[in-house]
N, C-alpha and C positions, 0 to 999 in steps of 0.2 A: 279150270276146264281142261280136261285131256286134249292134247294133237288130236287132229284128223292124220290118215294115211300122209296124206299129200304134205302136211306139214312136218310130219316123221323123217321124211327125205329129204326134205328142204334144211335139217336141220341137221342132218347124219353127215359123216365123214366118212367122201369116197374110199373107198378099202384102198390102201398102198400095195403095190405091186413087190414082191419080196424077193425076184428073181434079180441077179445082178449080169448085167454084163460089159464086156471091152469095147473101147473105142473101135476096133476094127473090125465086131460085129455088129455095135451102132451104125456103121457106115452102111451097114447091108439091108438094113432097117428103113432107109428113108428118112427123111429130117424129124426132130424131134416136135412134139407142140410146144410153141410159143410160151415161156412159163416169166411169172412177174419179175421185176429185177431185186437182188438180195436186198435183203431190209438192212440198213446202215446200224445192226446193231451195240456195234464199240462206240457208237457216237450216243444213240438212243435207245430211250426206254420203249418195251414194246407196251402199249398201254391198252384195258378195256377197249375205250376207244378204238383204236389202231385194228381190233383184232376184229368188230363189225365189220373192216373192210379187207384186210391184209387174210385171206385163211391160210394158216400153215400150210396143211397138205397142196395148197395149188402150184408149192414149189417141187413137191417132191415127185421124182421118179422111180425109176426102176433101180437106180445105183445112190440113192439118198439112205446109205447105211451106215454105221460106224463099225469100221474095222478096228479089233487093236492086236498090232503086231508084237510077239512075244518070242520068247527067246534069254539063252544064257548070255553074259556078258562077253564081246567080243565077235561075235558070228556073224555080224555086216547087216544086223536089221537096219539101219538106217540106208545101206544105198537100195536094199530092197525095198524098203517100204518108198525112196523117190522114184524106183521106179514104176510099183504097182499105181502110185498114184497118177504116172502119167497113162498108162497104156488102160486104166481105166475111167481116167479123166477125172478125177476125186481130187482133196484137198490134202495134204501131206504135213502131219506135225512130229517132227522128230524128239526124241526125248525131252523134256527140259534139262537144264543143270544151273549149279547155284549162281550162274552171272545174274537168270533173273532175280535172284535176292539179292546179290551186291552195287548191282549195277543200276544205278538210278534213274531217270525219266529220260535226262538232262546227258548221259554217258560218263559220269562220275563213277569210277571204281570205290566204293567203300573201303577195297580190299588195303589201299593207302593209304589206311588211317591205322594200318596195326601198330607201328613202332608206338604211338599214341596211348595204348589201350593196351590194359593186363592181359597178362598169357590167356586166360580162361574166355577172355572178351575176344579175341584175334579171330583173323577169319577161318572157316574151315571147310574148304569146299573137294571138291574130287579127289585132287592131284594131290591135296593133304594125307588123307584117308589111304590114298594106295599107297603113299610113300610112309604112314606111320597110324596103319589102323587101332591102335591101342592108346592113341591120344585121349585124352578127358574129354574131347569136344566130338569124340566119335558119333554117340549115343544121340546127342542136340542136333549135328549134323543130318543124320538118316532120317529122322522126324520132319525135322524142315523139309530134304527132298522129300518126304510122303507128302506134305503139306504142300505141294511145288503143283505135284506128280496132280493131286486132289483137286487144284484151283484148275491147273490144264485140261483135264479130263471137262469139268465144266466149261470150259472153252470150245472142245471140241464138238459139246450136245447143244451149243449155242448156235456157234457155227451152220452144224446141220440144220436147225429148226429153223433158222432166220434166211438160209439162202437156197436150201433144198439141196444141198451139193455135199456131196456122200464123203466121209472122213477116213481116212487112216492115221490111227495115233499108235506110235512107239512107244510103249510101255503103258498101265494103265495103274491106280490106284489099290487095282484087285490082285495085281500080285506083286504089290510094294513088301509086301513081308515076309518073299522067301529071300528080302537082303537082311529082314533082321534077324530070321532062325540061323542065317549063316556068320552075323556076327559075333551071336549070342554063342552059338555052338564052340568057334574059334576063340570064346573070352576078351571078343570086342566091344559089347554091350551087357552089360550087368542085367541078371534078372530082375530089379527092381526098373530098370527103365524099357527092360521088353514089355513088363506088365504093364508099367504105362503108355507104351505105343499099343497096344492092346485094349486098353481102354478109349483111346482116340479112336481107334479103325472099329470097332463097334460103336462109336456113339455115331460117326462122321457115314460110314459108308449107305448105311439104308437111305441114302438123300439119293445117290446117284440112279442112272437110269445101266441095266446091263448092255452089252458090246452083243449089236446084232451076230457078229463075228471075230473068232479069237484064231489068228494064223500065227502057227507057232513054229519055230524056226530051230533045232534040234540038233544037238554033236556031242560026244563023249568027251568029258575032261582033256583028257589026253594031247586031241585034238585042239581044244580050245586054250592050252598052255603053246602049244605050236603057234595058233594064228598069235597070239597075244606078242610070239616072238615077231613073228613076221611082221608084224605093223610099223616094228623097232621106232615106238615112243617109250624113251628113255624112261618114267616115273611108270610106267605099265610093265618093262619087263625085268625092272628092279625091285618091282612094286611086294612090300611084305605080305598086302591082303591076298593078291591074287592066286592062291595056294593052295593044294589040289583041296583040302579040308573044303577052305569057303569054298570053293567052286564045284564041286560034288552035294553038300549040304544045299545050297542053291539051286544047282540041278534038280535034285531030288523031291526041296517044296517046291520047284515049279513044275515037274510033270506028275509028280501023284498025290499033290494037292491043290493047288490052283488051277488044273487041268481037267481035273475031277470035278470040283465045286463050281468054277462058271461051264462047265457042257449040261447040268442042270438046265443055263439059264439062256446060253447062247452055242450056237456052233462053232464046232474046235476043226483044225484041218491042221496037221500036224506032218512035217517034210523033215528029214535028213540031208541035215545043212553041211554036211562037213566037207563036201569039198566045193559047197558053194551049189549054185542051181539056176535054172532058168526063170525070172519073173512069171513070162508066158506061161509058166505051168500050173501054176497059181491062178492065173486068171481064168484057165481053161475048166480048172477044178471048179471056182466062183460060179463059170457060168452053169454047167453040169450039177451046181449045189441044188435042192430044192428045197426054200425055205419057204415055198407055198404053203408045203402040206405039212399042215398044220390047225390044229383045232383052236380058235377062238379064245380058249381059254390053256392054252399049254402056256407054261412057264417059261419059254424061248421067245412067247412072242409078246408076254405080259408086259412089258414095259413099253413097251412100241405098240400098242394097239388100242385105240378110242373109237368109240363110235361115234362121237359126235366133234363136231366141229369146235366146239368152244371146249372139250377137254383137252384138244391139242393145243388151245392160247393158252390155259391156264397149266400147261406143262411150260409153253414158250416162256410166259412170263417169270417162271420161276426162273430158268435157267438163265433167264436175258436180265432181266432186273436183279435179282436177291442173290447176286454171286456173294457179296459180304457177308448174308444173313446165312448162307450154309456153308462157309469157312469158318463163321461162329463155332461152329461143330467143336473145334479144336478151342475153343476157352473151357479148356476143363486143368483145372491147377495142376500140373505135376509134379506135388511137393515129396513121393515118395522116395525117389531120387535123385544123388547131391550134383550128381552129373548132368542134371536138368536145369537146376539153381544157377542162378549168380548171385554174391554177395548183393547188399544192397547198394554199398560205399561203390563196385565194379560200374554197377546200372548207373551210377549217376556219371560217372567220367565216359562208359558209352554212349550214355544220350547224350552227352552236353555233346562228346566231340560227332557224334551220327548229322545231328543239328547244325550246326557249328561246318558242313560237309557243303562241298558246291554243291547244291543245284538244290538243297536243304534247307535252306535260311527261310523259306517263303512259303508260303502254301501255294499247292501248284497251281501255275499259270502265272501267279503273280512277282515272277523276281524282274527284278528291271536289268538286269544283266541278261535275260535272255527273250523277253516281251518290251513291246513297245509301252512309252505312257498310254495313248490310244486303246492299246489290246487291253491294260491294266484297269481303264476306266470303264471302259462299254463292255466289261465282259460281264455275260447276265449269264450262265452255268458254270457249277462245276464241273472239271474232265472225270468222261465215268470212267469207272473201271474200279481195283482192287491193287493194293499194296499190299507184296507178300511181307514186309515189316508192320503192319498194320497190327 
Protein backbone atom coordinates (compact mmCIF):
# COMPACT_ATOMS: atom_id res chain seq x y z
CA UNK A 1 0.00 0.00 0.00
CA UNK A 2 1.73 3.48 -0.87
CA UNK A 3 2.48 6.33 2.26
CA UNK A 4 -0.02 8.80 2.85
CA UNK A 5 1.67 12.43 2.92
CA UNK A 6 1.85 12.40 6.56
CA UNK A 7 3.67 9.13 6.55
CA UNK A 8 6.29 10.39 3.83
CA UNK A 9 7.44 12.84 6.58
CA UNK A 10 7.25 10.83 9.32
CA UNK A 11 9.58 8.71 7.63
CA UNK A 12 12.04 11.37 5.74
CA UNK A 13 15.34 12.61 7.08
CA UNK A 14 15.41 16.19 8.18
CA UNK A 15 17.82 17.87 5.58
CA UNK A 16 21.26 18.46 7.41
CA UNK A 17 22.27 21.97 7.46
CA UNK A 18 25.74 22.27 5.40
CA UNK A 19 26.96 25.62 6.60
CA UNK A 20 29.91 25.27 9.02
CA UNK A 21 30.89 27.41 11.75
CA UNK A 22 33.46 28.53 14.80
CA UNK A 23 33.13 28.08 18.34
CA UNK A 24 33.28 31.89 18.65
CA UNK A 25 30.40 32.40 16.38
CA UNK A 26 28.32 29.63 18.07
CA UNK A 27 28.63 31.69 21.12
CA UNK A 28 26.67 34.55 19.22
CA UNK A 29 24.12 32.05 18.41
CA UNK A 30 22.67 31.08 21.73
CA UNK A 31 22.79 27.66 23.05
CA UNK A 32 22.72 24.70 20.93
CA UNK A 33 19.56 22.02 21.01
CA UNK A 34 19.90 19.52 23.31
CA UNK A 35 21.21 16.59 20.99
CA UNK A 36 21.43 12.59 22.16
CA UNK A 37 24.64 11.43 23.87
CA UNK A 38 27.36 9.62 21.30
CA UNK A 39 26.43 6.09 20.60
CA UNK A 40 29.39 3.89 22.38
CA UNK A 41 30.39 2.68 19.04
CA UNK A 42 34.18 0.97 19.75
CA UNK A 43 32.30 -0.92 22.18
CA UNK A 44 29.03 -1.79 20.08
CA UNK A 45 27.37 -2.86 17.20
CA UNK A 46 24.82 -0.44 15.76
CA UNK A 47 22.08 -2.90 15.18
CA UNK A 48 18.49 -2.78 12.99
CA UNK A 49 17.17 -2.59 16.28
CA UNK A 50 19.09 0.35 17.71
CA UNK A 51 18.43 2.29 14.53
CA UNK A 52 14.07 2.20 15.30
CA UNK A 53 15.20 4.32 18.12
CA UNK A 54 18.89 5.90 17.78
CA UNK A 55 18.30 8.22 14.31
CA UNK A 56 21.50 9.29 12.98
CA UNK A 57 20.75 12.70 11.76
CA UNK A 58 19.43 13.81 15.47
CA UNK A 59 23.01 14.00 16.24
CA UNK A 60 24.05 16.07 13.61
CA UNK A 61 24.50 19.85 13.23
CA UNK A 62 25.76 22.49 11.46
CA UNK A 63 29.62 21.39 11.89
CA UNK A 64 28.91 17.36 11.55
CA UNK A 65 31.32 17.25 8.44
CA UNK A 66 34.57 15.63 7.60
CA UNK A 67 37.38 17.71 6.83
CA UNK A 68 40.54 16.23 5.43
CA UNK A 69 43.50 18.15 5.63
CA UNK A 70 46.17 17.83 2.94
CA UNK A 71 49.23 19.06 2.12
CA UNK A 72 53.07 18.19 1.20
CA UNK A 73 55.28 16.31 3.70
CA UNK A 74 56.53 18.58 6.31
CA UNK A 75 54.26 21.98 6.24
CA UNK A 76 52.85 21.59 9.95
CA UNK A 77 49.45 19.95 9.01
CA UNK A 78 49.16 18.40 12.22
CA UNK A 79 49.49 21.60 14.64
CA UNK A 80 46.94 23.04 12.09
CA UNK A 81 44.60 20.66 11.89
CA UNK A 82 44.88 20.54 16.51
CA UNK A 83 44.19 23.72 16.03
CA UNK A 84 41.14 24.12 13.55
CA UNK A 85 39.81 21.33 15.70
CA UNK A 86 39.67 23.22 18.61
CA UNK A 87 38.32 26.74 17.59
CA UNK A 88 35.74 24.89 15.68
CA UNK A 89 34.99 22.35 18.19
CA UNK A 90 35.29 19.14 15.86
CA UNK A 91 37.17 15.96 16.55
CA UNK A 92 40.96 16.00 15.47
CA UNK A 93 42.81 12.60 13.88
CA UNK A 94 46.31 13.18 13.07
CA UNK A 95 48.03 10.96 10.48
CA UNK A 96 48.47 7.45 11.33
CA UNK A 97 51.90 5.79 11.31
CA UNK A 98 53.21 2.33 11.47
CA UNK A 99 53.16 2.08 15.53
CA UNK A 100 49.47 1.09 14.94
CA UNK A 101 50.78 -1.94 13.03
CA UNK A 102 53.57 -2.76 15.43
CA UNK A 103 52.35 -2.00 18.46
CA UNK A 104 50.01 -4.43 19.93
CA UNK A 105 46.76 -4.01 22.32
CA UNK A 106 48.87 -4.80 25.35
CA UNK A 107 51.96 -2.00 24.22
CA UNK A 108 54.38 -4.58 23.04
CA UNK A 109 56.71 -3.18 20.24
CA UNK A 110 56.89 -5.99 17.62
CA UNK A 111 59.61 -3.90 16.30
CA UNK A 112 61.84 -6.26 19.20
CA UNK A 113 61.55 -9.27 17.63
CA UNK A 114 63.83 -8.30 14.47
CA UNK A 115 67.23 -9.61 15.55
CA UNK A 116 64.78 -12.77 15.64
CA UNK A 117 63.44 -12.63 12.00
CA UNK A 118 65.16 -12.64 8.38
CA UNK A 119 66.24 -9.38 6.76
CA UNK A 120 63.02 -9.40 4.42
CA UNK A 121 60.71 -10.12 7.68
CA UNK A 122 62.23 -7.08 9.97
CA UNK A 123 60.27 -4.06 10.61
CA UNK A 124 59.92 -1.28 8.27
CA UNK A 125 58.38 1.68 9.41
CA UNK A 126 59.01 5.66 8.67
CA UNK A 127 62.24 6.40 10.07
CA UNK A 128 63.55 3.14 7.87
CA UNK A 129 62.23 4.57 4.61
CA UNK A 130 63.66 8.18 5.00
CA UNK A 131 66.92 6.77 6.22
CA UNK A 132 67.16 4.00 3.19
CA UNK A 133 64.24 4.39 0.72
CA UNK A 134 65.53 1.71 -1.88
CA UNK A 135 65.23 -1.02 0.83
CA UNK A 136 63.28 -4.41 -0.58
CA UNK A 137 60.67 -3.63 2.15
CA UNK A 138 59.95 -0.16 0.71
CA UNK A 139 57.25 -1.32 -1.74
CA UNK A 140 55.22 -3.85 1.38
CA UNK A 141 55.76 -0.71 3.57
CA UNK A 142 53.81 2.05 1.52
CA UNK A 143 50.90 -0.50 0.98
CA UNK A 144 50.46 -1.22 4.46
CA UNK A 145 50.35 2.73 5.45
CA UNK A 146 47.68 2.97 2.42
CA UNK A 147 46.03 -0.07 4.27
CA UNK A 148 46.55 2.08 7.72
CA UNK A 149 45.53 5.44 6.02
CA UNK A 150 42.12 3.22 4.58
CA UNK A 151 41.12 1.47 8.09
CA UNK A 152 41.36 5.35 9.60
CA UNK A 153 39.51 7.05 7.19
CA UNK A 154 36.66 4.50 8.26
CA UNK A 155 37.20 5.53 11.69
CA UNK A 156 36.71 8.90 11.07
CA UNK A 157 33.04 8.27 9.05
CA UNK A 158 32.25 6.07 12.14
CA UNK A 159 33.03 8.59 14.29
CA UNK A 160 30.88 11.32 12.64
CA UNK A 161 27.72 8.91 12.16
CA UNK A 162 27.59 7.61 15.74
CA UNK A 163 28.23 11.01 17.73
CA UNK A 164 27.36 13.86 15.23
CA UNK A 165 30.67 15.74 16.01
CA UNK A 166 32.26 16.94 12.78
CA UNK A 167 35.97 15.34 12.04
CA UNK A 168 39.16 16.62 10.73
CA UNK A 169 41.46 13.88 9.52
CA UNK A 170 45.20 14.51 8.31
CA UNK A 171 45.78 12.81 5.24
CA UNK A 172 43.19 10.67 3.59
CA UNK A 173 43.08 7.38 1.48
CA UNK A 174 42.51 9.53 -1.64
CA UNK A 175 45.65 10.90 -1.96
CA UNK A 176 47.80 7.92 -0.69
CA UNK A 177 49.26 7.62 -4.22
CA UNK A 178 51.01 10.66 -5.00
CA UNK A 179 53.59 8.85 -2.31
CA UNK A 180 53.79 5.91 -4.65
CA UNK A 181 54.15 8.10 -8.14
CA UNK A 182 57.02 9.60 -6.05
CA UNK A 183 58.62 6.48 -5.26
CA UNK A 184 58.05 4.78 -8.28
CA UNK A 185 59.45 8.00 -10.13
CA UNK A 186 62.69 8.08 -7.88
CA UNK A 187 63.13 4.01 -8.45
CA UNK A 188 61.89 3.28 -5.01
CA UNK A 189 58.95 0.94 -6.02
CA UNK A 190 59.10 -1.15 -9.03
CA UNK A 191 56.43 -0.95 -11.58
CA UNK A 192 55.31 -4.36 -10.84
CA UNK A 193 54.23 -3.41 -7.27
CA UNK A 194 52.90 0.15 -8.31
CA UNK A 195 50.52 -2.01 -10.56
CA UNK A 196 49.71 -3.79 -7.77
CA UNK A 197 48.86 -0.89 -5.28
CA UNK A 198 46.70 0.07 -8.26
CA UNK A 199 44.89 -2.72 -8.23
CA UNK A 200 44.16 -2.46 -4.29
CA UNK A 201 42.97 1.49 -4.62
CA UNK A 202 40.57 0.59 -7.36
CA UNK A 203 39.14 -2.48 -5.89
CA UNK A 204 39.18 -0.79 -2.06
CA UNK A 205 38.19 2.74 -2.60
CA UNK A 206 34.55 2.85 -4.19
CA UNK A 207 33.46 1.66 -0.41
CA UNK A 208 34.48 4.94 1.15
CA UNK A 209 32.04 7.82 1.51
CA UNK A 210 34.02 11.46 0.01
CA UNK A 211 35.41 14.43 2.38
CA UNK A 212 32.61 16.92 2.74
CA UNK A 213 35.87 19.20 2.65
CA UNK A 214 39.58 19.05 1.42
CA UNK A 215 41.78 22.05 2.98
CA UNK A 216 44.85 21.88 1.56
CA UNK A 217 47.87 23.37 2.83
CA UNK A 218 50.56 24.50 -0.03
CA UNK A 219 54.73 25.54 -0.35
CA UNK A 220 57.32 25.18 -2.93
CA UNK A 221 59.99 22.57 -2.70
CA UNK A 222 62.44 24.81 -1.88
CA UNK A 223 60.70 25.74 0.98
CA UNK A 224 59.80 22.59 2.18
CA UNK A 225 63.74 21.34 2.19
CA UNK A 226 64.16 24.52 4.46
CA UNK A 227 61.32 23.68 7.04
CA UNK A 228 62.59 19.94 6.95
CA UNK A 229 65.93 21.62 8.05
CA UNK A 230 64.45 23.51 10.62
CA UNK A 231 62.71 20.78 12.50
CA UNK A 232 66.59 19.43 12.94
CA UNK A 233 65.17 15.57 13.28
CA UNK A 234 68.30 13.88 12.53
CA UNK A 235 66.79 10.67 10.06
CA UNK A 236 64.68 13.68 8.26
CA UNK A 237 67.40 15.96 7.42
CA UNK A 238 69.91 13.16 6.43
CA UNK A 239 67.04 11.53 5.18
CA UNK A 240 67.97 9.86 1.31
CA UNK A 241 64.01 9.93 0.28
CA UNK A 242 63.42 13.53 1.07
CA UNK A 243 64.86 14.80 -2.24
CA UNK A 244 63.81 17.62 -4.33
CA UNK A 245 62.89 14.47 -7.19
CA UNK A 246 60.40 12.81 -4.57
CA UNK A 247 59.22 16.07 -3.17
CA UNK A 248 58.24 17.79 -6.42
CA UNK A 249 56.81 14.41 -8.01
CA UNK A 250 54.70 14.46 -4.79
CA UNK A 251 53.86 18.02 -5.15
CA UNK A 252 52.89 17.72 -8.38
CA UNK A 253 50.28 14.40 -8.01
CA UNK A 254 48.86 16.18 -5.20
CA UNK A 255 47.89 19.53 -6.77
CA UNK A 256 47.05 18.59 -10.38
CA UNK A 257 45.77 15.26 -9.58
CA UNK A 258 44.20 14.60 -6.33
CA UNK A 259 43.06 18.24 -6.43
CA UNK A 260 41.50 17.95 -9.46
CA UNK A 261 39.65 14.43 -8.97
CA UNK A 262 38.17 15.03 -5.30
CA UNK A 263 36.87 19.14 -6.14
CA UNK A 264 34.45 16.80 -8.47
CA UNK A 265 33.31 15.38 -5.44
CA UNK A 266 34.04 17.69 -2.34
CA UNK A 267 35.22 21.28 -1.76
CA UNK A 268 38.85 22.10 -2.02
CA UNK A 269 40.22 25.74 -0.18
CA UNK A 270 43.61 25.83 -0.97
CA UNK A 271 46.37 28.37 1.35
CA UNK A 272 50.04 29.30 0.82
CA UNK A 273 51.53 27.65 3.72
CA UNK A 274 55.11 28.66 3.41
CA UNK A 275 55.67 30.81 5.88
CA UNK A 276 52.96 29.37 7.98
CA UNK A 277 49.40 31.10 8.51
CA UNK A 278 46.65 31.86 10.73
CA UNK A 279 44.18 28.87 11.82
CA UNK A 280 41.36 31.70 12.22
CA UNK A 281 41.62 32.15 8.49
CA UNK A 282 40.54 29.12 7.72
CA UNK A 283 37.78 29.05 9.88
CA UNK A 284 36.53 32.29 8.58
CA UNK A 285 36.84 31.00 4.96
CA UNK A 286 34.57 27.52 6.52
CA UNK A 287 32.17 29.92 7.66
CA UNK A 288 31.83 32.23 4.42
CA UNK A 289 31.89 28.59 2.36
CA UNK A 290 28.50 27.87 0.94
CA UNK A 291 27.86 24.28 0.77
CA UNK A 292 24.02 24.99 0.88
CA UNK A 293 23.81 25.63 -2.67
CA UNK A 294 23.69 22.87 -4.05
CA UNK A 295 21.20 20.59 -6.07
CA UNK A 296 20.06 17.40 -4.42
CA UNK A 297 21.64 15.58 -6.80
CA UNK A 298 25.38 17.29 -7.45
CA UNK A 299 28.07 14.90 -6.89
CA UNK A 300 29.62 17.13 -3.87
CA UNK A 301 26.79 16.35 -1.87
CA UNK A 302 26.12 12.57 -3.21
CA UNK A 303 27.60 10.69 -0.53
CA UNK A 304 26.19 12.75 2.43
CA UNK A 305 22.64 13.07 1.40
CA UNK A 306 19.50 10.44 2.08
CA UNK A 307 16.24 11.07 2.32
CA UNK A 308 15.18 8.89 4.54
CA UNK A 309 15.92 8.14 7.89
CA UNK A 310 16.74 4.41 7.64
CA UNK A 311 19.22 5.22 4.63
CA UNK A 312 21.43 6.91 7.06
CA UNK A 313 21.43 3.46 9.59
CA UNK A 314 22.06 1.45 6.79
CA UNK A 315 25.07 3.68 5.88
CA UNK A 316 25.80 3.79 9.97
CA UNK A 317 25.75 0.26 9.93
CA UNK A 318 28.12 -0.32 7.41
CA UNK A 319 30.75 1.86 8.63
CA UNK A 320 30.05 0.83 12.57
CA UNK A 321 29.87 -2.92 12.06
CA UNK A 322 31.64 -4.24 8.66
CA UNK A 323 35.04 -2.30 9.24
CA UNK A 324 36.61 -6.07 8.72
CA UNK A 325 34.34 -6.90 5.80
CA UNK A 326 35.59 -3.63 3.78
CA UNK A 327 39.34 -4.04 4.63
CA UNK A 328 38.68 -7.42 2.89
CA UNK A 329 39.08 -5.01 0.04
CA UNK A 330 42.85 -5.69 0.16
CA UNK A 331 42.66 -9.77 -0.10
CA UNK A 332 43.54 -9.49 -3.48
CA UNK A 333 46.93 -11.84 -4.05
CA UNK A 334 49.90 -9.75 -4.96
CA UNK A 335 51.84 -12.46 -6.62
CA UNK A 336 53.09 -10.10 -9.38
CA UNK A 337 55.79 -8.72 -7.34
CA UNK A 338 58.77 -10.58 -5.54
CA UNK A 339 58.94 -7.46 -3.26
CA UNK A 340 55.31 -8.18 -2.08
CA UNK A 341 56.35 -12.14 -1.30
CA UNK A 342 57.81 -13.76 1.53
CA UNK A 343 59.40 -16.94 1.21
CA UNK A 344 57.26 -19.55 2.74
CA UNK A 345 60.14 -21.11 5.21
CA UNK A 346 60.48 -16.71 6.29
CA UNK A 347 56.32 -16.88 7.12
CA UNK A 348 56.69 -19.46 9.29
CA UNK A 349 59.69 -18.22 11.69
CA UNK A 350 57.53 -14.73 11.49
CA UNK A 351 54.48 -16.26 12.72
CA UNK A 352 55.91 -18.57 15.11
CA UNK A 353 57.96 -15.59 16.70
CA UNK A 354 54.64 -12.80 15.97
CA UNK A 355 52.78 -15.53 18.26
CA UNK A 356 55.27 -16.52 20.51
CA UNK A 357 55.31 -11.97 21.19
CA UNK A 358 53.80 -10.64 24.70
CA UNK A 359 50.53 -9.81 24.59
CA UNK A 360 50.25 -12.62 21.65
CA UNK A 361 50.11 -15.93 23.13
CA UNK A 362 46.05 -15.69 23.80
CA UNK A 363 43.35 -14.43 22.05
CA UNK A 364 42.32 -11.06 23.16
CA UNK A 365 41.11 -10.61 26.40
CA UNK A 366 42.13 -13.76 27.51
CA UNK A 367 45.91 -13.83 28.68
CA UNK A 368 46.17 -14.21 32.46
CA UNK A 369 49.15 -12.08 32.60
CA UNK A 370 47.04 -9.21 31.84
CA UNK A 371 43.09 -10.20 32.91
CA UNK A 372 41.87 -11.61 35.88
CA UNK A 373 40.69 -15.42 36.29
CA UNK A 374 37.11 -13.55 36.95
CA UNK A 375 37.38 -11.29 33.68
CA UNK A 376 38.68 -14.77 31.91
CA UNK A 377 35.53 -16.71 32.92
CA UNK A 378 32.41 -14.24 32.78
CA UNK A 379 33.63 -12.78 29.74
CA UNK A 380 30.56 -13.16 27.29
CA UNK A 381 32.01 -10.82 23.94
CA UNK A 382 34.60 -10.45 21.86
CA UNK A 383 36.54 -6.84 21.86
CA UNK A 384 35.32 -5.27 18.51
CA UNK A 385 37.34 -3.63 16.52
CA UNK A 386 39.96 -4.61 13.57
CA UNK A 387 43.72 -5.95 13.57
CA UNK A 388 45.78 -4.20 11.10
CA UNK A 389 47.89 -7.74 11.13
CA UNK A 390 44.67 -9.48 10.47
Amino acid sequence: MALTNVQKILFRAPQSARHITGRALQATLGPKPQKPAPFPYKEKDYTLFNSMFDKTTSRFDENSKLIVLEGPVGIGKTAVGHQLADLLGMHFMPDITMDAYYINDYGYDMRKLDPQLPVNCRSFDERNFLENPEHYNAASFQIIKYKLRYAHYIDAIAHLLNTGEGVIIERSPYSDFAFVEAMYKCKYMSKAAREMYYILYKHAMPDLLHPHLVVYLDAPVPRLLELVKERKVPHEVNSKAMNTKYLETMNSELKYKFLRDISNRSDVLVYDWSEGGDAEIIVEDLERLDIDNYDDNDPKIQDWNYSREQYWADVRMKYTNDKELLISNFNVPLVDAPELIIPGEEVEILTHAWFKAEGNTHADGYDPKYHSLTEILFKNKAKKGWSPIS
